[in-house]
N, C-alpha and C positions, 0 to 999 in steps of 0.2 A: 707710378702713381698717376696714370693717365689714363681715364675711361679707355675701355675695349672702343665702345661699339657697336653698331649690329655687324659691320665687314669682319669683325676680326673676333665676332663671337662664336665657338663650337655649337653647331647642328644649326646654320642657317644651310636654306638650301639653295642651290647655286645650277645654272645652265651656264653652256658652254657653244659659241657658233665656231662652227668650224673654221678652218684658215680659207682666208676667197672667200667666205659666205657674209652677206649682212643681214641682220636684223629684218625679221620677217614677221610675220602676225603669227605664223605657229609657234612663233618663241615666245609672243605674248601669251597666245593659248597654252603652250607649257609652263609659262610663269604662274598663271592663273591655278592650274590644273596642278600643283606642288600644292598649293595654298590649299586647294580644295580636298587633295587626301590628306591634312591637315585639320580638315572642321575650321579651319578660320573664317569668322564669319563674313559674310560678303557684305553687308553696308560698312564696314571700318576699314575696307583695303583699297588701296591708293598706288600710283605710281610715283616713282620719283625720279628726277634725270637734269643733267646741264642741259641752261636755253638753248646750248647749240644743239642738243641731241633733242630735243623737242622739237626744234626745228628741223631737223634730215626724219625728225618720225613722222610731223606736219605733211610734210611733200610724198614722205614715201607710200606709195599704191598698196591696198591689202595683195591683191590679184590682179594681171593684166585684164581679165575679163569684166573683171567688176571696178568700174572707175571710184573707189574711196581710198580715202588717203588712212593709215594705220591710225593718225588721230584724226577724229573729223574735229569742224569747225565750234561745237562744244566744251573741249577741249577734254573729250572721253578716247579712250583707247578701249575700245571691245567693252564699254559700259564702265568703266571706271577712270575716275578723275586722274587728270595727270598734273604734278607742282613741279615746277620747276627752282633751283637752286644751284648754284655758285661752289656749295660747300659739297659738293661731292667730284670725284675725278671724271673727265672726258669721257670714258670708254667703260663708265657704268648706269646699271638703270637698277632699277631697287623698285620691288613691290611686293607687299605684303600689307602687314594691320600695323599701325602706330599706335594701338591702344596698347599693344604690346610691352612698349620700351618706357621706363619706368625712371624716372628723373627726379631722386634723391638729393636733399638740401639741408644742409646742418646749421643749425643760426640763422643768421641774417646776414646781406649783403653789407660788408664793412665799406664806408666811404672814408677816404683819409685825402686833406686837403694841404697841402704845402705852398703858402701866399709869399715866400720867401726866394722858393728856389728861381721864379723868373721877377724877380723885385724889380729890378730896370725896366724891362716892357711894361708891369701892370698885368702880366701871366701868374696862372696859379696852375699849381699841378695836380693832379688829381690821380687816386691811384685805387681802382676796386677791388675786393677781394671777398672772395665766394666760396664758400664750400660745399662744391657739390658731386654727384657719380652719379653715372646713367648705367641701368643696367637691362638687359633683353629678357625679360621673363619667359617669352616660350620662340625660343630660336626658329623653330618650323614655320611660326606664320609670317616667316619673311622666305623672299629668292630672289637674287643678285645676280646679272650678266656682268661682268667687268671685260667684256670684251666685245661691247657694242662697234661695228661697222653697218 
């Protein structure tokens, strides 16, 4: 009884770097390049990755020859925005369309307040309850490294 997902939904599309290998701009270009035999459109696709991995993308060089870092100081990766977040693992980056993913709500957010259970301090407890499920409408316009180095 707990959302998938986009990681744990069937027909996203996924890259894989090899063992020894890190994270290079051809994997963005294959990130991209998934999305694009897809028809996903290109103003609604994003990146998304932990600040730490924004930061090793920050520093890391496209090419020895060509002095740019894989994000410039925009905060574009090959022409699209990169967000940064907390709530996904280390060793993934996720890009595709968030117009996609579809965030279902039944009711209203119940607030229920208990001035009882902390009486002594002057604490109240507070407890929310929400009925919701997210779900991927079209699985292709996303693609997942989970094994960023």
């Amino acid at each position: 009884n707990e959302p998938r997902g986009i990681f744990k939904t069937t027909g996203v599309n996924s890259i894989n770097i090899p063992s020894g290998s890190t994270f290079e701009f051809s994997h963005a270009v294959q990130m991209e390049s998934l999305a694009d035999d897809q028809d996903v459109p290109q103003n609604t696709r994003y990146y998304v990755c932990r600040p730490t991995v924004y930061g090793a993308l920050k520093t890391r060089t496209k090419t020895l020859e060509y002095p740019a870092f894989l994000i410039g100081e925009d905060g574009m990766m090959n022409g699209y925005m990169v967000q940064k977040t907390t709530q996904l693992p280390g060793t993934h980056i996720l890009f595709g369309d968030f117009s996609q993913v579809i965030i279902g709500e039944w009711g209203v957010m119940e607030l229920d307040a208990n001035p009882y259970e902390n009486f002594d301090t002057g604490g109240v407890s507070v407890r929310a309850l929400w009925t919701v499920d997210v779900q991927v409408r079209y699985p292709q316009a996303f693609t997942i490294c989970t094994n960023f180095a």
